[in-house]
PDB file of N, CA, C and O in Angstrom, chain B, residues numbered from 101:
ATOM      1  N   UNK B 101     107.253  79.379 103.007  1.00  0.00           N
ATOM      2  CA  UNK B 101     107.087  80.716 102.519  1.00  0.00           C
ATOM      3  C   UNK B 101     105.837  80.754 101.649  1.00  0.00           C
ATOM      4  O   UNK B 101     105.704  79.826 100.852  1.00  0.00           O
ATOM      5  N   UNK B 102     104.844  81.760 101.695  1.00  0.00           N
ATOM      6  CA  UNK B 102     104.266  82.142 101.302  1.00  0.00           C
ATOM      7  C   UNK B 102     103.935  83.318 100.317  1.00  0.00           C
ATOM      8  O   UNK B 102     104.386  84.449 100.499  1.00  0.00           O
ATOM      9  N   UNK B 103     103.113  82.984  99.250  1.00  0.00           N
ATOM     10  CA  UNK B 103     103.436  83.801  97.642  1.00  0.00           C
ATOM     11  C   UNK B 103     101.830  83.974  97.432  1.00  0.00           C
ATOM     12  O   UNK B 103     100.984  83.113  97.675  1.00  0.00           O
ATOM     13  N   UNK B 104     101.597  85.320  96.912  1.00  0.00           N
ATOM     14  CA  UNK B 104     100.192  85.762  96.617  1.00  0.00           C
ATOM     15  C   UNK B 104     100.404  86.454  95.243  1.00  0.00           C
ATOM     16  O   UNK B 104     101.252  87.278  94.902  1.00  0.00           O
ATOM     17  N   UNK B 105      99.405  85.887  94.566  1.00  0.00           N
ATOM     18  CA  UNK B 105      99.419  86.124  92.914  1.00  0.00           C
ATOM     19  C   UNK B 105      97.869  87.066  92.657  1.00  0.00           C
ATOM     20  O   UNK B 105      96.726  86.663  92.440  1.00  0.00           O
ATOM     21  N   UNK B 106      98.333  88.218  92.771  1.00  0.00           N
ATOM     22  CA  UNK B 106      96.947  88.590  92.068  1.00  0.00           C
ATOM     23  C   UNK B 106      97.253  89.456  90.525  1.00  0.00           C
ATOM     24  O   UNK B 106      98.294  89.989  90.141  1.00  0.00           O
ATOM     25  N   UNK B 107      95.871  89.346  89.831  1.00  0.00           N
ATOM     26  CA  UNK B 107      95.870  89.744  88.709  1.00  0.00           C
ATOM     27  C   UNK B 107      94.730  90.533  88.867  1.00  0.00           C
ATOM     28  O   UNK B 107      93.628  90.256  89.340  1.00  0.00           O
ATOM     29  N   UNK B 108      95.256  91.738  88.310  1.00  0.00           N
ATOM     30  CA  UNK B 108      93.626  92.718  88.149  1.00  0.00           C
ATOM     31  C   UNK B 108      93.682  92.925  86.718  1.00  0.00           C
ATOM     32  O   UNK B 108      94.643  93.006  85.952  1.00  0.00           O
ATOM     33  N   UNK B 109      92.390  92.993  86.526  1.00  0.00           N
ATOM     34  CA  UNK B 109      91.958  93.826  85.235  1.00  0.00           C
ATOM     35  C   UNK B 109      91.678  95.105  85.845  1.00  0.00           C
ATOM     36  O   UNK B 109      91.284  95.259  87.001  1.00  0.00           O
ATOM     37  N   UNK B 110      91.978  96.304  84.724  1.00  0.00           N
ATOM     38  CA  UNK B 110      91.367  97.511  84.693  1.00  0.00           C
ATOM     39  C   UNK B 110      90.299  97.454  83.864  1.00  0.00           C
ATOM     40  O   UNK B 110      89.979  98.622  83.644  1.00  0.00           O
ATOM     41  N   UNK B 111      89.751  96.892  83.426  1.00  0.00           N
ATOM     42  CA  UNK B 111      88.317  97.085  83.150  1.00  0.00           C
ATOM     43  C   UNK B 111      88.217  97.540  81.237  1.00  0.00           C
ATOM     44  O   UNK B 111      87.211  97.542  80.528  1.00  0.00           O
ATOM     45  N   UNK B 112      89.320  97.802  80.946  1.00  0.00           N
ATOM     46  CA  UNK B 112      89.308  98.562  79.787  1.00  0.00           C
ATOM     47  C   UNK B 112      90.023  97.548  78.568  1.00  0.00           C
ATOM     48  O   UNK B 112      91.124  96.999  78.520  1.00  0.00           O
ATOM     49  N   UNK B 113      89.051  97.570  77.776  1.00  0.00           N
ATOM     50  CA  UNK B 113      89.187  96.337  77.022  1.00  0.00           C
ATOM     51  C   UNK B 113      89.933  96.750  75.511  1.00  0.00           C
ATOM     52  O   UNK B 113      89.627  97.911  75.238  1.00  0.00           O
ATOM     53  N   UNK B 114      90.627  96.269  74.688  1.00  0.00           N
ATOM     54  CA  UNK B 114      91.214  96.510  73.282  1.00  0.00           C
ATOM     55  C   UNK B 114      90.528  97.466  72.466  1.00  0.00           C
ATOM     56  O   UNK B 114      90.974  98.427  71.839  1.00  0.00           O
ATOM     57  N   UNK B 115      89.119  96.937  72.615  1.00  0.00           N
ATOM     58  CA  UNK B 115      88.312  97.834  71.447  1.00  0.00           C
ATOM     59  C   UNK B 115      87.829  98.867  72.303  1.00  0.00           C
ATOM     60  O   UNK B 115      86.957  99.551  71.768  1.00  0.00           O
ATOM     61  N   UNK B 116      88.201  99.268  73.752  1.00  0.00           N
ATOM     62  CA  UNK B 116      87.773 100.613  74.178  1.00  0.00           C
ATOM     63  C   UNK B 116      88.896 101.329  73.986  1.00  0.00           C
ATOM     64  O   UNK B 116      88.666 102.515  73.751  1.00  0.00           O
ATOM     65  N   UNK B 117      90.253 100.962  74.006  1.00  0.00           N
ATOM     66  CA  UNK B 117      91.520 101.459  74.110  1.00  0.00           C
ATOM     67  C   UNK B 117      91.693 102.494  72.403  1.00  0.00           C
ATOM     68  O   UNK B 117      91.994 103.679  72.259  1.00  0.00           O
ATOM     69  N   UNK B 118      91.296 101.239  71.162  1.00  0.00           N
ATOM     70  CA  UNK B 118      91.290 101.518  70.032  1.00  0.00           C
ATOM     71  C   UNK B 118      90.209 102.738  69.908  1.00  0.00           C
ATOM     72  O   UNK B 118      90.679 103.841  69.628  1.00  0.00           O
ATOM     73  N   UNK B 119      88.854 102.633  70.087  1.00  0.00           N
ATOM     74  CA  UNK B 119      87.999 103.256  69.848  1.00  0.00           C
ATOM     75  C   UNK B 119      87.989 104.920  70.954  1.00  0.00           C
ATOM     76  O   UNK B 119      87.104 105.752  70.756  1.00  0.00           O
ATOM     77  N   UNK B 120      88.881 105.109  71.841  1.00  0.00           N
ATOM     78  CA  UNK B 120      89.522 106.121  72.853  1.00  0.00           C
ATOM     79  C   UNK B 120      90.731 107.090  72.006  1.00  0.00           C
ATOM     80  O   UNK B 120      90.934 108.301  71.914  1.00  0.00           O
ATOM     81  N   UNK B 121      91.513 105.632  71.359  1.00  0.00           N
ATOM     82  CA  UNK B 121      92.570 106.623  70.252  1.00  0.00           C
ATOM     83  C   UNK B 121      91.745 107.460  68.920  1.00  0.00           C
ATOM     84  O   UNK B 121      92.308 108.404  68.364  1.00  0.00           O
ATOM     85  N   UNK B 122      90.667 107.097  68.589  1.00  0.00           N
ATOM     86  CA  UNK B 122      90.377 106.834  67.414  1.00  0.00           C
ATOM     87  C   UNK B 122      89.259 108.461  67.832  1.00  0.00           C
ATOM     88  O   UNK B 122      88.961 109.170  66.870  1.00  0.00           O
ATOM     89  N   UNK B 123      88.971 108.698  68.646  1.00  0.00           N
ATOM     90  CA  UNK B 123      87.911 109.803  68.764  1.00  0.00           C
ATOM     91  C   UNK B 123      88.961 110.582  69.013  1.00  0.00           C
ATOM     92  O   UNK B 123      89.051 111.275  67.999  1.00  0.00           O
ATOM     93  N   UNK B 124      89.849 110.903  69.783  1.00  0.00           N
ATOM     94  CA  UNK B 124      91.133 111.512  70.508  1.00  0.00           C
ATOM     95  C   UNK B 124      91.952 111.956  68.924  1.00  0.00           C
ATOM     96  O   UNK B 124      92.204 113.159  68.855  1.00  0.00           O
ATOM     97  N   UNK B 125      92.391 111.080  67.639  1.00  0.00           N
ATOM     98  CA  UNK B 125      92.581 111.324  66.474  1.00  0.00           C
ATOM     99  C   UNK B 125      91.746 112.204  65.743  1.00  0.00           C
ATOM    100  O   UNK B 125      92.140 113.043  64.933  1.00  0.00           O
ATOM    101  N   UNK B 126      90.347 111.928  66.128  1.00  0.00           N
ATOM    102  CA  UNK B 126      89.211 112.995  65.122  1.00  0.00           C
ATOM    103  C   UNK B 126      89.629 113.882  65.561  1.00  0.00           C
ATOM    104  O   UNK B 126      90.397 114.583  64.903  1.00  0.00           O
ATOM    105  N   UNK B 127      89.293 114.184  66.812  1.00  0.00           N
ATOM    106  CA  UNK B 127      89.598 115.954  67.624  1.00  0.00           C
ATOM    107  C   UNK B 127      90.408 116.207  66.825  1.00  0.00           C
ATOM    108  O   UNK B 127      90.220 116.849  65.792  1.00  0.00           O
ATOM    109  N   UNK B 128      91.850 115.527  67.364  1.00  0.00           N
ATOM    110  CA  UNK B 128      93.044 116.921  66.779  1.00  0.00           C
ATOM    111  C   UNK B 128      93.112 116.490  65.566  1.00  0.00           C
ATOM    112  O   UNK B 128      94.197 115.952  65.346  1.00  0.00           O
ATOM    113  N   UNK B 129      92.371 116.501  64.640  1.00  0.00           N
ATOM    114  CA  UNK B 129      92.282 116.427  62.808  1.00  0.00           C
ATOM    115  C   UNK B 129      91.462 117.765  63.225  1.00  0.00           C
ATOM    116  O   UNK B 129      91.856 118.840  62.771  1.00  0.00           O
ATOM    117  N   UNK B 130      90.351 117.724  64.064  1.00  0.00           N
ATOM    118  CA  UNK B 130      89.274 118.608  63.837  1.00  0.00           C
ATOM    119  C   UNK B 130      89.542 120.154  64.126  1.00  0.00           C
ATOM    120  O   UNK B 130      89.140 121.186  63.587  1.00  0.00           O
ATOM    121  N   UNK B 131      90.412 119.876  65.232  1.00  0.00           N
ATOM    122  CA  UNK B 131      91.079 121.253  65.939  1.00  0.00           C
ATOM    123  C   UNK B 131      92.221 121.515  64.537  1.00  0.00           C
ATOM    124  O   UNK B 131      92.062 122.598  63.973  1.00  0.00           O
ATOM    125  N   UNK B 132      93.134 120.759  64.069  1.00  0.00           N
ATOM    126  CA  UNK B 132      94.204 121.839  62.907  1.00  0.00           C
ATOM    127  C   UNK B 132      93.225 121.871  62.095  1.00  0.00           C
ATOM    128  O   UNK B 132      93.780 122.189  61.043  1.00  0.00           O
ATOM    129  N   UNK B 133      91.869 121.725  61.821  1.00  0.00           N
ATOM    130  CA  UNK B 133      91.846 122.021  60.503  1.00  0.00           C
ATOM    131  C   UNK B 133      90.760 123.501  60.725  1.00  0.00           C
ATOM    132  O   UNK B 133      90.202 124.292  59.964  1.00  0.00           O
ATOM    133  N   UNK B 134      90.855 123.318  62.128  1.00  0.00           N
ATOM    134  CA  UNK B 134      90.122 124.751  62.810  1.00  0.00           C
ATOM    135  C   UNK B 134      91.495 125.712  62.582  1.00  0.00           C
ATOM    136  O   UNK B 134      91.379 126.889  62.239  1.00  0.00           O
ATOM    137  N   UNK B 135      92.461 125.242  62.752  1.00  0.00           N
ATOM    138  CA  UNK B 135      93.716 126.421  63.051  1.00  0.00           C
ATOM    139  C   UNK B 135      94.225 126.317  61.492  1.00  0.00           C
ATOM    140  O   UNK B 135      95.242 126.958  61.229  1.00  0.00           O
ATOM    141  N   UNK B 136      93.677 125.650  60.553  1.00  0.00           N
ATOM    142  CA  UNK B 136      94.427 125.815  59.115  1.00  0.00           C
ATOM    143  C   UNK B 136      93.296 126.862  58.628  1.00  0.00           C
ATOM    144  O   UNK B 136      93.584 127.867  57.979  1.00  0.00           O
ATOM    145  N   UNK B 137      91.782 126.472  59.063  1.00  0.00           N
ATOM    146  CA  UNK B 137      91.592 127.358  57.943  1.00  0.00           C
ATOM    147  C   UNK B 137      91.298 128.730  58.523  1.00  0.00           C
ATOM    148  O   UNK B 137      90.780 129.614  57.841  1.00  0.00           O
ATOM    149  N   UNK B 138      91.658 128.898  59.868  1.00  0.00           N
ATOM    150  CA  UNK B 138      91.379 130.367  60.642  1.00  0.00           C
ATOM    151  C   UNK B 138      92.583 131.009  60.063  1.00  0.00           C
ATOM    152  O   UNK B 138      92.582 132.098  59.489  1.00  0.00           O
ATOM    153  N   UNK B 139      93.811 130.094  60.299  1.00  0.00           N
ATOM    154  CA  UNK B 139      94.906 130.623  59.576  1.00  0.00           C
ATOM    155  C   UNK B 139      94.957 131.087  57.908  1.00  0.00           C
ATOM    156  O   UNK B 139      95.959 131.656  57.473  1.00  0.00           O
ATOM    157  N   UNK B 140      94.123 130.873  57.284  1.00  0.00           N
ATOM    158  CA  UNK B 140      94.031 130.888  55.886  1.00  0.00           C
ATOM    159  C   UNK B 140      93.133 131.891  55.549  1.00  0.00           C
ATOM    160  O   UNK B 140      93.291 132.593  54.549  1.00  0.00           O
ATOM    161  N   UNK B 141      91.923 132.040  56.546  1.00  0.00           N
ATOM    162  CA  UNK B 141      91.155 133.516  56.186  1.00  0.00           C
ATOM    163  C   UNK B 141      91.784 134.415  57.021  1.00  0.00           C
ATOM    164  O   UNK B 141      91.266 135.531  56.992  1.00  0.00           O
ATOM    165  N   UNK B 142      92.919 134.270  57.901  1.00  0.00           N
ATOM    166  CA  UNK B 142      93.186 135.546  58.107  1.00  0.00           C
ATOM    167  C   UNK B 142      94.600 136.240  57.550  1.00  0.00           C
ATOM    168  O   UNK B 142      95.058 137.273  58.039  1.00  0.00           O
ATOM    169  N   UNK B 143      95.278 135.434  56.341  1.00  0.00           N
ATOM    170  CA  UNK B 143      96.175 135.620  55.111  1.00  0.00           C
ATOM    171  C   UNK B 143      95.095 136.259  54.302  1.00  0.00           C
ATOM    172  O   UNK B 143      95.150 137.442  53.964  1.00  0.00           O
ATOM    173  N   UNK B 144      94.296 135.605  54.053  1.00  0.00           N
ATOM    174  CA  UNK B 144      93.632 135.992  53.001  1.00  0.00           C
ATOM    175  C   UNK B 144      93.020 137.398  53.179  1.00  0.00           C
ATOM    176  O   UNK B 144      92.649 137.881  52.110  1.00  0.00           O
ATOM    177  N   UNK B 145      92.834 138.131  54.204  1.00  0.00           N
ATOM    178  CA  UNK B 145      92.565 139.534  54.945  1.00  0.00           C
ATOM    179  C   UNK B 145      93.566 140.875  54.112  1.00  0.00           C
ATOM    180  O   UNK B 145      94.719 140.442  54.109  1.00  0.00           O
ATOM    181  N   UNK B 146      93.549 141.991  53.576  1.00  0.00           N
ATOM    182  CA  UNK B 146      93.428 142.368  53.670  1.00  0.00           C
ATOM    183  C   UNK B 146      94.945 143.542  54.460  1.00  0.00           C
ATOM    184  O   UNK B 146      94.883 143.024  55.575  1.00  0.00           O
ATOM    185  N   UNK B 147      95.782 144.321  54.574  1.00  0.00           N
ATOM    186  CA  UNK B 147      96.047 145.008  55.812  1.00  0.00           C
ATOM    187  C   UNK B 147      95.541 145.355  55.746  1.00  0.00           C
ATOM    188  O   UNK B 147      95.333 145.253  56.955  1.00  0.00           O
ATOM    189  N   UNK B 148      94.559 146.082  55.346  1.00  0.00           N
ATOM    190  CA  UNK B 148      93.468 147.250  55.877  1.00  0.00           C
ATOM    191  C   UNK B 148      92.132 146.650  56.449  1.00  0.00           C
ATOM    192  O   UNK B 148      91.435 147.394  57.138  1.00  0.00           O
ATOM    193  N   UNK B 149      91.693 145.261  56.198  1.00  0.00           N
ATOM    194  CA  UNK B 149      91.239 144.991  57.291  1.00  0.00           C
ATOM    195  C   UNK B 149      91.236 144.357  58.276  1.00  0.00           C
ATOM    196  O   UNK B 149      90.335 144.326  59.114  1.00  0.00           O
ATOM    197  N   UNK B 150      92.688 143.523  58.295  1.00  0.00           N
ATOM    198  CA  UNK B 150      93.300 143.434  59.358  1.00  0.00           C
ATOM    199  C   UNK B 150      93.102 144.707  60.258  1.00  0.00           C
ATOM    200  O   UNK B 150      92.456 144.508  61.287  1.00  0.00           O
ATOM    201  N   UNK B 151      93.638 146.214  59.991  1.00  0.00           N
ATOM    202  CA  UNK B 151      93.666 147.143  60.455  1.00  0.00           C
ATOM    203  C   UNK B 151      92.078 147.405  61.726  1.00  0.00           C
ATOM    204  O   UNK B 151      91.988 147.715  62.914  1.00  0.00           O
ATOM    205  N   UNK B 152      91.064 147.062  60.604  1.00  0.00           N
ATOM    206  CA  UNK B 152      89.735 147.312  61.039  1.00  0.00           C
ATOM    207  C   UNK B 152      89.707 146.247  62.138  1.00  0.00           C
ATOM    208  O   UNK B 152      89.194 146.569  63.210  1.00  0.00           O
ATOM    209  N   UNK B 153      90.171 145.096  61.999  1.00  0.00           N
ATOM    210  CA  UNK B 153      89.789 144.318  63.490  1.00  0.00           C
ATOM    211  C   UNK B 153      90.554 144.521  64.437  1.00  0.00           C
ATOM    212  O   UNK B 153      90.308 144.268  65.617  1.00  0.00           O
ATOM    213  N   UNK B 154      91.624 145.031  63.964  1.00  0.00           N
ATOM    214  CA  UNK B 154      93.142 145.744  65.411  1.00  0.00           C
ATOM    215  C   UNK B 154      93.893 144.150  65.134  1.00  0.00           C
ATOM    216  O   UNK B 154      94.547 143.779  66.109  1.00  0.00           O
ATOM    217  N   UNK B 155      93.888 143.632  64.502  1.00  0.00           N
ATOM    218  CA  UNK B 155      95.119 142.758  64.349  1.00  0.00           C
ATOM    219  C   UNK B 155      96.083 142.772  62.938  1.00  0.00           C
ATOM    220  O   UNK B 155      95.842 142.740  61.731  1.00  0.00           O
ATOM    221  N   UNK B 156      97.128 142.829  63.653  1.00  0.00           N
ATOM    222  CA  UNK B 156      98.403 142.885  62.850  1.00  0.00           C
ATOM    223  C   UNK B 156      99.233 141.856  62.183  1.00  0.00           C
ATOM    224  O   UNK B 156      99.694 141.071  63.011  1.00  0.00           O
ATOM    225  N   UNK B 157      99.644 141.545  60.726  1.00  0.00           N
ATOM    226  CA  UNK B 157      99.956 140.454  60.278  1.00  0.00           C
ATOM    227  C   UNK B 157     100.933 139.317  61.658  1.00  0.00           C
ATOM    228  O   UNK B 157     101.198 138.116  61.620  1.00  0.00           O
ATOM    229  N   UNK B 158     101.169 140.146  62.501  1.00  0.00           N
ATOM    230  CA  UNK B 158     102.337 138.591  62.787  1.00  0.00           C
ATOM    231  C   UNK B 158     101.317 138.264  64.106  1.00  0.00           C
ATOM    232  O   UNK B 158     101.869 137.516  64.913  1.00  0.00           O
ATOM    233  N   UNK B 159     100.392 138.538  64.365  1.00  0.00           N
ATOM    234  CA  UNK B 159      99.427 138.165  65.468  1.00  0.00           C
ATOM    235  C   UNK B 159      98.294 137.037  65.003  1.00  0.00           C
ATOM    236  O   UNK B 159      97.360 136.559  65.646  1.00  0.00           O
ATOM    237  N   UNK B 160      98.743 136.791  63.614  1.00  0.00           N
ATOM    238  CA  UNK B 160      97.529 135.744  62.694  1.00  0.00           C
ATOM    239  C   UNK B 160      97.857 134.211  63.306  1.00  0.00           C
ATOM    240  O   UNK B 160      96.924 133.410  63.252  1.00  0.00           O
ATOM    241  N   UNK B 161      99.229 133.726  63.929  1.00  0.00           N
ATOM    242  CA  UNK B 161      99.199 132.454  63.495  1.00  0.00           C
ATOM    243  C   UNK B 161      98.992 132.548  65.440  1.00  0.00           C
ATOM    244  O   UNK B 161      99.134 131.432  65.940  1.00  0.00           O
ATOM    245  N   UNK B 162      98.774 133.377  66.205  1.00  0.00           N
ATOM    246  CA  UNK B 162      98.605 133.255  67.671  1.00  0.00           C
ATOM    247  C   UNK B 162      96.978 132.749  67.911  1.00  0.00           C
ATOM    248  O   UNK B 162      96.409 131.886  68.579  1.00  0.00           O
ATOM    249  N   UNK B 163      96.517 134.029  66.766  1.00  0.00           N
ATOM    250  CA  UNK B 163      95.034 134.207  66.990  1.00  0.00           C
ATOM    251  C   UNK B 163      94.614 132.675  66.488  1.00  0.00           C
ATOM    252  O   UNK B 163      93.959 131.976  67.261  1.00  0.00           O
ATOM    253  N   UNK B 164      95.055 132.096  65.001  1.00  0.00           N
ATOM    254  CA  UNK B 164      94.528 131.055  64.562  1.00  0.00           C
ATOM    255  C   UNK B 164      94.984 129.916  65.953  1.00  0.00           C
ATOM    256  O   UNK B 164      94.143 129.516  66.758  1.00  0.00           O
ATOM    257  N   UNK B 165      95.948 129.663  65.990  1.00  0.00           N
ATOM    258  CA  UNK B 165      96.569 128.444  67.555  1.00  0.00           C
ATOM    259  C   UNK B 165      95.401 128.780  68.536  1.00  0.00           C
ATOM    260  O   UNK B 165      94.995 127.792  69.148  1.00  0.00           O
ATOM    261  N   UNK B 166      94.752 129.993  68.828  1.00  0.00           N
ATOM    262  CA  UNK B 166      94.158 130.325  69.899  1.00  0.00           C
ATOM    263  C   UNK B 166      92.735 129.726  69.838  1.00  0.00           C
ATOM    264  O   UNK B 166      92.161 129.130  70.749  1.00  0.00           O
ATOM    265  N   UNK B 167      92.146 130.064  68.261  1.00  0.00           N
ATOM    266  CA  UNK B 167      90.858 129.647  68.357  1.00  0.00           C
ATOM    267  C   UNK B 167      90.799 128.258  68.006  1.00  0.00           C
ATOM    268  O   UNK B 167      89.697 127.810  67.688  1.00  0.00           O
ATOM    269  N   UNK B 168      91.868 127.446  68.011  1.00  0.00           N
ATOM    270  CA  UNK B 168      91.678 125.992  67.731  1.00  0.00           C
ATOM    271  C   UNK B 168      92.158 125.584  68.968  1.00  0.00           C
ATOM    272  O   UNK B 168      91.829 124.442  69.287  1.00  0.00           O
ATOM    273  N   UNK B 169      92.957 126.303  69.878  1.00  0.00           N
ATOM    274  CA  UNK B 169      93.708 125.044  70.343  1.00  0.00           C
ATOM    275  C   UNK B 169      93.325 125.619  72.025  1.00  0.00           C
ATOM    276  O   UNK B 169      93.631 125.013  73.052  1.00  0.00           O
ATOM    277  N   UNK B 170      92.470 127.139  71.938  1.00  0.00           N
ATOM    278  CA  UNK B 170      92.887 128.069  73.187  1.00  0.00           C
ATOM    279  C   UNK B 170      94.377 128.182  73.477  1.00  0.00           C
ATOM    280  O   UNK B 170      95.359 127.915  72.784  1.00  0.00           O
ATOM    281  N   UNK B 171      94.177 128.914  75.370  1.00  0.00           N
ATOM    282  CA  UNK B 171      94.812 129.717  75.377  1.00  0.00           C
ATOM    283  C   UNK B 171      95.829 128.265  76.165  1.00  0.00           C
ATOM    284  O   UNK B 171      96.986 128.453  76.539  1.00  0.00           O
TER     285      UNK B 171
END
């Protein structure tokens, strides 16, 4: 009987794996802190000018998710 041993590498080494998590971590730091502080100037608004842009207090935390995270 006959037995075949292969081993592959994928090519992708520890410090690409680490340095893949590690940019992938910046983003989504970079994206909530897009949706914290969109979320925070648009508390900080105003109803009346909320009014002026046509958005309504409970449409703030869609709009903030939206411009950080899209649709």
């Amino acid at each position: 009987m006959a037995y075949v041993v292969t081993n592959r590498r994928s090519g992708i080494s520890l410090a690409d794996l680490v340095a893949n998590i590690a940019v992938n971590v910046k983003a989504a730091l970079a994206r909530r802190a897009i949706y914290s502080r969109t979320l925070a100037e648009l508390n900080a608004l105003s109803d009346r000018d909320l009014s002026d842009l046509g958005v309504s207090r409970h449409q703030i935390a869609d709009l903030a998710r939206e411009a950080a995270y899209g649709k």
